[in-house]
C-alpha positions as CSV (number, residue, x, y, z in Angstrom):
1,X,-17.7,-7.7,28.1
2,X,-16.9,-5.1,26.2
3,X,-15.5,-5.8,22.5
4,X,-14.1,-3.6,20.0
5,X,-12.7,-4.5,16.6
6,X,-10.4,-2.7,14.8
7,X,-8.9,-2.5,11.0
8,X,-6.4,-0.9,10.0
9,X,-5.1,-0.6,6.7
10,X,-1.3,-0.3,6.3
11,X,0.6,0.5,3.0
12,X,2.6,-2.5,2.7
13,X,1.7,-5.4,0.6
14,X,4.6,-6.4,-0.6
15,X,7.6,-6.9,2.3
16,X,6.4,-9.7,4.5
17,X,8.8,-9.1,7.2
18,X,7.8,-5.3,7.7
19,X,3.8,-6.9,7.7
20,X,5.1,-9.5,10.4
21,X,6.9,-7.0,12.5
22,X,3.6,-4.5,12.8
23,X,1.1,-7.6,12.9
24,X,3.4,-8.9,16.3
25,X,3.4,-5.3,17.5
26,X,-0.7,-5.7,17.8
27,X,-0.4,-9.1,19.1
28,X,2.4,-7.3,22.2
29,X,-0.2,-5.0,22.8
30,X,-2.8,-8.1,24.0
31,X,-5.6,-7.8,21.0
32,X,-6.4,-11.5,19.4
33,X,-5.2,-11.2,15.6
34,X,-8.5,-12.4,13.8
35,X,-6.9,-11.8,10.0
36,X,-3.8,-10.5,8.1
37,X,-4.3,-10.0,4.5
38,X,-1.9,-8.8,2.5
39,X,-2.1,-7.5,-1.4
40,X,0.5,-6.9,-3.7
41,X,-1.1,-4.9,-6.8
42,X,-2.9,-2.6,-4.0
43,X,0.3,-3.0,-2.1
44,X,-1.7,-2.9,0.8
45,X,-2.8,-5.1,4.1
46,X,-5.6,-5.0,5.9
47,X,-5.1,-6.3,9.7
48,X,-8.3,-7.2,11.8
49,X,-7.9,-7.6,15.7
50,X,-10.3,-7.1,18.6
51,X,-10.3,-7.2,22.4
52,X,-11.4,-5.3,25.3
53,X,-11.2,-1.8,25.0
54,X,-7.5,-1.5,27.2
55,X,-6.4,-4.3,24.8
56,X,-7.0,-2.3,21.4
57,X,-5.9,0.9,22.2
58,X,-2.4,-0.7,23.3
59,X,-2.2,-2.7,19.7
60,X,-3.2,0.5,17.8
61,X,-1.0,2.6,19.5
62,X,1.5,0.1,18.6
63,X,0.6,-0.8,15.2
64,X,0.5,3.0,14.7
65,X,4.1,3.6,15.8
66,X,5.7,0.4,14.2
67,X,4.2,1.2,11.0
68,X,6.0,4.6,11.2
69,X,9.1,3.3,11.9
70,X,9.3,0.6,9.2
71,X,7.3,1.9,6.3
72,X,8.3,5.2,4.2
73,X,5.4,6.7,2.0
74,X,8.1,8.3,-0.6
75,X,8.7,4.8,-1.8
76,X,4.8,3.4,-2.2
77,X,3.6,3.0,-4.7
78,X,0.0,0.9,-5.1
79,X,-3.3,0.6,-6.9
80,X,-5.4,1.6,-3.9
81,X,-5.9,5.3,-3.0
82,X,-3.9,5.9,0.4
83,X,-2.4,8.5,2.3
84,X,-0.5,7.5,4.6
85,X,1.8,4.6,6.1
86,X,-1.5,3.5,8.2
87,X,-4.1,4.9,6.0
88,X,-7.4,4.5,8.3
89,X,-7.6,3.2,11.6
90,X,-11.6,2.3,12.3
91,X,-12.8,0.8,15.0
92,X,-15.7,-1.3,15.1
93,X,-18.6,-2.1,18.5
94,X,-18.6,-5.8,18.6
95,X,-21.6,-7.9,20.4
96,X,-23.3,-5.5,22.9
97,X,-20.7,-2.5,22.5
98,X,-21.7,0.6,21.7
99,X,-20.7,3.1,19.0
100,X,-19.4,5.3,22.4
101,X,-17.0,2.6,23.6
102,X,-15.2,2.9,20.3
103,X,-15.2,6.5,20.2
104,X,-13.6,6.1,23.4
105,X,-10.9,4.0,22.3
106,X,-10.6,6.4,19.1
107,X,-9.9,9.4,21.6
108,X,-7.7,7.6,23.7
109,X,-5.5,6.5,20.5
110,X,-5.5,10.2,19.2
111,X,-4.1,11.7,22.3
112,X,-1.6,9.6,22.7
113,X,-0.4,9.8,19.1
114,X,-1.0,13.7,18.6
115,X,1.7,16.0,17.6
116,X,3.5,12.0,16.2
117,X,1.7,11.4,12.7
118,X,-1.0,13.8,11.1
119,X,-4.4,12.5,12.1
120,X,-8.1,13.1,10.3
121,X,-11.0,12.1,12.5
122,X,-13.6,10.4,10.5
123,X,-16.7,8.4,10.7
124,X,-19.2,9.2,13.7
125,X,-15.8,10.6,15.3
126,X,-15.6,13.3,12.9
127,X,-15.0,16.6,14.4
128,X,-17.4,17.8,12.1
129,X,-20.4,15.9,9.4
130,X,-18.5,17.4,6.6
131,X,-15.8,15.7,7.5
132,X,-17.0,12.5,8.4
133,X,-16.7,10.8,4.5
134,X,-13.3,9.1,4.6
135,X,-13.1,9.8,0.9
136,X,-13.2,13.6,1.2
137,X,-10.3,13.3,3.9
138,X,-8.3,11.2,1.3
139,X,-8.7,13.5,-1.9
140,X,-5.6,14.2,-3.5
141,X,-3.7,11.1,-1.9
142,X,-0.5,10.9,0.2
143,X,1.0,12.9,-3.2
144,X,-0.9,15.5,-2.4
145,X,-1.0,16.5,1.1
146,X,2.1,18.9,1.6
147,X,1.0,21.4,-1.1
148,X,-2.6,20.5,0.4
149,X,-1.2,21.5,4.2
150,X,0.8,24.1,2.8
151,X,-2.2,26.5,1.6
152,X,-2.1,24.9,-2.1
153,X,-5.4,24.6,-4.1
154,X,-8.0,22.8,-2.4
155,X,-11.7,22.1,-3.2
156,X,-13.4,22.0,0.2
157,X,-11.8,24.4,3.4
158,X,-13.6,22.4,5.5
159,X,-11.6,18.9,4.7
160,X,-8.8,20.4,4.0
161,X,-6.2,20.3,7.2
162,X,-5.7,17.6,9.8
163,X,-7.6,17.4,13.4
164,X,-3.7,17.4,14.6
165,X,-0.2,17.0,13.2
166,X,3.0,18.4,14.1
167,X,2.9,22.1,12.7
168,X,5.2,21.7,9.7
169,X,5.4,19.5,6.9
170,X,8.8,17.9,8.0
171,X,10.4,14.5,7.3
172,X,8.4,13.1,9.8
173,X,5.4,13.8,7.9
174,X,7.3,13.5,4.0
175,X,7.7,9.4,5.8
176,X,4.4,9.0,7.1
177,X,1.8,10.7,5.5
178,X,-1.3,11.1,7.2
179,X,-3.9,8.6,8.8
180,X,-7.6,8.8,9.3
181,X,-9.1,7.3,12.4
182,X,-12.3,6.8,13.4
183,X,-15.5,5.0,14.6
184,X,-17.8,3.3,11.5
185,X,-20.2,0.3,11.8
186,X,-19.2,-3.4,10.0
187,X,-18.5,-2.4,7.2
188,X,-17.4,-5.1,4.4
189,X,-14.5,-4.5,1.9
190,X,-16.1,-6.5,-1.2
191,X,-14.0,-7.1,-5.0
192,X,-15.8,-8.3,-8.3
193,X,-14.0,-9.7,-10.7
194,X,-14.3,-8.4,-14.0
195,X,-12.6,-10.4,-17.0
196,X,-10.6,-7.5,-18.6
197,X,-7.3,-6.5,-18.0
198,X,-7.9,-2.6,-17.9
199,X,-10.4,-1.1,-15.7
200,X,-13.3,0.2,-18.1
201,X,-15.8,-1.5,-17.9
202,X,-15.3,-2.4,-14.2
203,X,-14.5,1.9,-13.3
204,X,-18.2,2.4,-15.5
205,X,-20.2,0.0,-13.2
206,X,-18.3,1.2,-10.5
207,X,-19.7,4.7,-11.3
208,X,-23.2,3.6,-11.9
209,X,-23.7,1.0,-8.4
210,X,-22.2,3.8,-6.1
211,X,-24.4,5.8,-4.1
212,X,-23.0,9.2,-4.7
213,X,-23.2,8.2,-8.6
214,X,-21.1,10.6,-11.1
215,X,-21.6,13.7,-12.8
216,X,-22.7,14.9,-15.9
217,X,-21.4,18.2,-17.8
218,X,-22.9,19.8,-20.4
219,X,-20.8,21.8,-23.3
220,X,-21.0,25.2,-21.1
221,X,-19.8,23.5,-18.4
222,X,-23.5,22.5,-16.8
223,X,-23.1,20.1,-14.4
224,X,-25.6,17.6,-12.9
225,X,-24.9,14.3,-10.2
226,X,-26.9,11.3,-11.1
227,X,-27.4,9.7,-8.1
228,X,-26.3,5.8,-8.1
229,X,-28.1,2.1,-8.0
230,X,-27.1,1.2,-4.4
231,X,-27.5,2.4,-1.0
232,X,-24.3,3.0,1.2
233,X,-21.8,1.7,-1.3
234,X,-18.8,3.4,-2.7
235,X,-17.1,2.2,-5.8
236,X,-14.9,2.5,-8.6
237,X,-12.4,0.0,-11.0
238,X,-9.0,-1.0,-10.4
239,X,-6.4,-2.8,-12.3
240,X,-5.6,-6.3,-10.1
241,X,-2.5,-6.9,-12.6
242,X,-1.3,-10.2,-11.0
243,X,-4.3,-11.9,-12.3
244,X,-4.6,-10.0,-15.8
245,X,-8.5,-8.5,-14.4
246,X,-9.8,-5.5,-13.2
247,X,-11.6,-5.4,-10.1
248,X,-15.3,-3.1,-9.3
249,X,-13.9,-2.2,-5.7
250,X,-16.8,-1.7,-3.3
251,X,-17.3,-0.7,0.7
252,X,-21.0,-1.7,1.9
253,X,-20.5,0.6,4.8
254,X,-24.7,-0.7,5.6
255,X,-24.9,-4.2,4.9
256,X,-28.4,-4.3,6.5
257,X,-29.4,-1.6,3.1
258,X,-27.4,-3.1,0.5
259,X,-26.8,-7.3,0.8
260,X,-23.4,-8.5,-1.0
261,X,-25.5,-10.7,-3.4
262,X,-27.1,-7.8,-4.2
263,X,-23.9,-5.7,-5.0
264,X,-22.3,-9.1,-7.0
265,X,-25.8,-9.7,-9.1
266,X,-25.6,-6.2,-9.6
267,X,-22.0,-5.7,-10.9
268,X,-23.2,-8.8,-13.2
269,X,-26.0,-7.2,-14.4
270,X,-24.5,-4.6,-16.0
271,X,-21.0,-5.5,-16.8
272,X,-21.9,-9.0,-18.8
273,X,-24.1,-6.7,-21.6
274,X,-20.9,-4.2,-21.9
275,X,-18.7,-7.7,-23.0
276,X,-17.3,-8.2,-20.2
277,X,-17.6,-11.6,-17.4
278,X,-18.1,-11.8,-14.2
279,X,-15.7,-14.4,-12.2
280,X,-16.4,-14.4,-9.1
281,X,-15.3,-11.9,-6.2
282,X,-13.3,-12.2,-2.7
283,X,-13.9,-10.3,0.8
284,X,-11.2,-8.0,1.8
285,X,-11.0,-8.6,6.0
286,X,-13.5,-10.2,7.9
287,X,-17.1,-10.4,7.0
288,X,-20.5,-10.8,9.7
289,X,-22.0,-14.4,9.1
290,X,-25.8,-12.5,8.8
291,X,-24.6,-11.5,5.0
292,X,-23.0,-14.7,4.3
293,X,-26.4,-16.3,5.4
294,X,-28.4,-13.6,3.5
295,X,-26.6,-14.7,0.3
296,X,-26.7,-18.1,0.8
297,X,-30.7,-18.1,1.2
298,X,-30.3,-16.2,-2.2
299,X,-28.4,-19.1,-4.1
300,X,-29.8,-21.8,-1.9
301,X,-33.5,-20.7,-2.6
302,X,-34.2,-22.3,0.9
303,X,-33.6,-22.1,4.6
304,X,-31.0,-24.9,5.6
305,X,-28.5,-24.9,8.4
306,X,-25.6,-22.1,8.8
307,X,-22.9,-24.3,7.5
308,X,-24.6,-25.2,4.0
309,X,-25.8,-21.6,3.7
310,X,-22.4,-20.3,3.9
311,X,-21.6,-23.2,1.1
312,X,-23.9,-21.8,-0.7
313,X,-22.4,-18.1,-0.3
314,X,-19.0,-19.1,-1.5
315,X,-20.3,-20.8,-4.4
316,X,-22.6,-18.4,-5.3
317,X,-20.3,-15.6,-5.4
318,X,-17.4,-17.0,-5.8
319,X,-15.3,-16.2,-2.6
320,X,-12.7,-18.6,-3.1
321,X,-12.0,-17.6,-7.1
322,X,-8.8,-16.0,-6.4
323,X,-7.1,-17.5,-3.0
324,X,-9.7,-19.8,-1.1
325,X,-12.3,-18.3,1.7
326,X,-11.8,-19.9,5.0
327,X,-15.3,-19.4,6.3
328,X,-13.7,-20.6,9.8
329,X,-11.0,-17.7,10.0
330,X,-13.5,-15.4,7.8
331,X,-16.2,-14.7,9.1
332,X,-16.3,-12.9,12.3
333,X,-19.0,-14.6,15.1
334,X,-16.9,-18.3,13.6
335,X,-13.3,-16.8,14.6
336,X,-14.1,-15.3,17.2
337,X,-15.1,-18.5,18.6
338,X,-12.3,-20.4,18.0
């Protein structure tokens, strides 16, 4: 069988009833809802489903026009960069799926849904490798795009315009946005929690794990990249102000080069001598049960059955520090079992 995964992240966080009415759109379509997580400060939710191919392009296309109907971009605002009312649209191979049977879902979704909502095509479905980095796509935010569209001041040609939208920044788009969609591996969404209520020292480790680093300029304007700690991680601080903490804010996009016990030993490492603690951390969507077993060898310091390693994991790095981690519902190969 054929299994794809999908997660999209929509900007709403806050309005439960506009979450509900997208989340049933997916579940019309005849994908199985594996998670719905929904966060205020980012105002944000991140909504994992999978099924056979047939199956997710029906939920996406759905989730896609729902969330166009019901959200309205001029009124976001949120702690988590975003442009539009579904921000990224990724799908995922599951089990024996390839990275072509998502691309073929991708395709299918983007034809049907060209000349509705401006689209970027990221990931492997990039029209082009420059354009493959979702956060190039994103630069500048939802605030940004209609001077961005409109011939405005832009860094990179290359990134600047959509694969497809309608033509004309109209109030179609001014509601909307724009949405990247594409085809990635797992990739796990992965918080620390740093003990500080402004993001400093948790946007500095944030600069320093990364893998693309952060400059430095000299007087004359000299500039030089320092290349980060970690392999295939991006990062950077936020403000979480419902708890009073900041956040380092990380994508493993290769959990297979970088291990989440290594990104949260990491983030310890180096924010404890700057003053500030470490409290634990919490996965954002659904997480493969090979990293949770990774980690737990790490704090178990032996092999023991799957169910005490993944104990161990949620211990050891705290996953249930701010709302408690349902290993069950969490971690992919468990729910999609149940």
């Amino acid at each position: 069988m054929t299994l794809i995964e999908a997660v999209p992240n929509i900007s709403e966080g806050k309005d439960h009833s506009i979450i509900q009415s997208i989340v049933s759109s997916v579940e019309n379509g005849g994908s199985r809802v594996l998670g719905v997580e929904p966060d205020e400060d980012y105002n944000r939710t991140v909504i994992t489903y999978a099924g056979e191919p047939e199956q997710v392009i029906s939920s996406s296309i759905a989730l896609v026009r729902t969330a166009r109907s019901l959200i309205d971009m001029r009124n976001h605002k949120g702690g988590h960069p975003r442009m539009g009312a579904v921000d990224v649209l990724p799908f995922i191979p599951l089990g024996d799926s390839t990275e072509e049977d998502a691309s073929a879902v991708a395709q299918a979704c983007f034809a049907e849904l060209m000349g509705e909502v401006s689209m970027f095509k990221y990931g492997s479905y990039a029209s082009h490798p420059s354009r493959a980095r979702l956060p190039d796509l994103r630069r500048g935010g939802y605030e940004g795009l209609k001077e961005r569209f409109s011939g405005g001041a832009w860094k990179n040609e290359d990134t600047r315009m959509p694969d497809s939208w309608p033509g004309e920044w109209d109030e179609g788009c001014d509601r909307f946005g724009a949405m990247a969609i594409g085809v990635r591996p797992i990739l796990i969404a992965y918080n620390v929690n740093i003990e500080e209520p402004e993001p400093q020292v948790s946007a500095t480790v944030g600069k320093i794990l990364r893998t693309s680093g952060f400059l430095i300029k000299s007087e004359y304007d000299q500039r030089v990249r320092i290349g980060g700690m970690l392999e295939s991680i991006q990062g950077m601080g936020v403000k979480l102000e419902s708890h009073g903490i900041s956040q380092v804010s990380m994508n493993l996009s290769n959990p297979d080069k970088t291990d989440i016990h290594v990104a949260y030993e990491a983030v310890r490492a180096l924010a404890e001598p700057l003053g500030a603690r470490v409290n634990g951390s919490e996965i954002v969507g659904l997480v493969p049960l090979q990293s949770l077993l990774n980690a737990g060898r790490w704090y178990c310091g032996e092999e023991a059955s799957e169910e005490i390693l993944v104990e161990r994991a949620i211990l050891g790095l705290g996953l249930s520090t701010l709302e408690k981690f349902e290993p069950e519902s969490r971690i992919i190969e468990w729910a999609l079992r149940a």
